[in-house]
N, C-alpha and C positions, 0 to 999 in steps of 0.2 A: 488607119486602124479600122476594121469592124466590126460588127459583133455578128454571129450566126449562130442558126440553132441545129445545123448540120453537123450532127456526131462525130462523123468518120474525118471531117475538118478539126478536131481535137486530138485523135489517136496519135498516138506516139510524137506528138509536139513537146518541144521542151516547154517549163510554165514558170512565169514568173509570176511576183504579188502585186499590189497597187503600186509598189515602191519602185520596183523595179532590179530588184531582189531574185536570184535562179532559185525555184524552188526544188524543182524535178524535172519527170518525165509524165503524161499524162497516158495513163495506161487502159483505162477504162470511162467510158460513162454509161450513167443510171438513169433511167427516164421515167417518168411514174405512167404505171400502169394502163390508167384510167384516161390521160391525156393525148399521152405521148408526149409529153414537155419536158428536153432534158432538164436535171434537174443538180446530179452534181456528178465531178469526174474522179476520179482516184488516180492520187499523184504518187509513183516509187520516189519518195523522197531516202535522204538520210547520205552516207559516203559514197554507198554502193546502189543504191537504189533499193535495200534490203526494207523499207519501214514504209507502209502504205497509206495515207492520208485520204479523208475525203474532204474535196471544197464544193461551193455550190457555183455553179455554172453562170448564175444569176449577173448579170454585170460584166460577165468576162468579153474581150473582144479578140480578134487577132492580130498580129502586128508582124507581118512576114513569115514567120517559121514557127513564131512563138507565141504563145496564150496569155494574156497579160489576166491577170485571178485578180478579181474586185476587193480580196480579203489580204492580210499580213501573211506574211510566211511563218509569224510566229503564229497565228491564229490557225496555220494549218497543221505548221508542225502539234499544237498543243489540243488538235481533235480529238474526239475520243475513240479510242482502238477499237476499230470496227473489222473482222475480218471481209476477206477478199473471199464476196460468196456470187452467185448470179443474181439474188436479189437481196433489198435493203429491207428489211421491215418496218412496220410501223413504229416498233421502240427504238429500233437504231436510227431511223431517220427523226424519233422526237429526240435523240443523244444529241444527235449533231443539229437540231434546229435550235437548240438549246444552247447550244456551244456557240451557233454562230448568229443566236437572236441580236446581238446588237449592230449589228451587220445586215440582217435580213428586216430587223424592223424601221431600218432607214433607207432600204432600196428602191421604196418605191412598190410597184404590183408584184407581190409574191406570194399571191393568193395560192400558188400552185405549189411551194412549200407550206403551207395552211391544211392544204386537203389532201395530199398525196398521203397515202395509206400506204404502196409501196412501190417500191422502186425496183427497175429490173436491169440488169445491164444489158446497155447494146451491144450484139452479134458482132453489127457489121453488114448490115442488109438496109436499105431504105425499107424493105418490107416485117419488119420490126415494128416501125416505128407506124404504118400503116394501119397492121394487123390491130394493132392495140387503138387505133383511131376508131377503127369500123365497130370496136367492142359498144365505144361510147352509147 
């Protein structure tokens, strides 16, 4: 397994939770603004892939094909319904910092859910995640 912080290494992987549990499909990730740090992915969960989730990226690693998510599947399924926009705001990302404080308050450096104000979703470009570096 490893962990990376390479986007386009998430997209369309299937994701599972710490358990080992199929959660979904990973359809997106959001990287906050100011860093470029991603920061969480949004998973088409649910029968059909119709119900959208976000987890936070924090912890996650790869394991072949698939995304191994540092959180329960119950903890993602029971996020808070955030629609699917290009960016997160700062109340949606305190929603889910909220949801997933017991979780993020035992991971270790996650200064960068602390400060991120907001979150934008990646293109799909390594020049994404540049552009927003050079802002700093």
């Amino acid at each position: 397994m490893t962990a990376t912080q390479n986007p386009q290494q998430y997209i369309h992987r299937s994701a599972v939770d710490i358990e080992g549990s199929r959660v979904g499909k990973i359809s997106q990730v959001y990287f906050d603004e100011q860093t470029g740090q991603p920061l969480w992915v949004l998973v088409e969960t649910g029968l059909f892939g119709t119900k959208l989730s976000f987890a936070p990226i924090h912890g996650s690693t790869l394991d072949d094909q698939v995304v191994v998510l540092a959180v329960t599947k119950d903890q993602i399924k029971d996020a808070p319904n955030i629609e699917k926009d290009s960016q997160l705001s700062e109340t949606e990302q305190d929603a889910l910092r909220q949801h997933y404080s017991g979780y993020l308050s035992t991971a270790g450096d996650t200064s960068g859910y602390d400060q991120s104000r907001q979150a934008t979703q990646w293109t799909g470009g390594a020049q994404d995640i540049d552009d927003l570096r050079a802002k700093k």
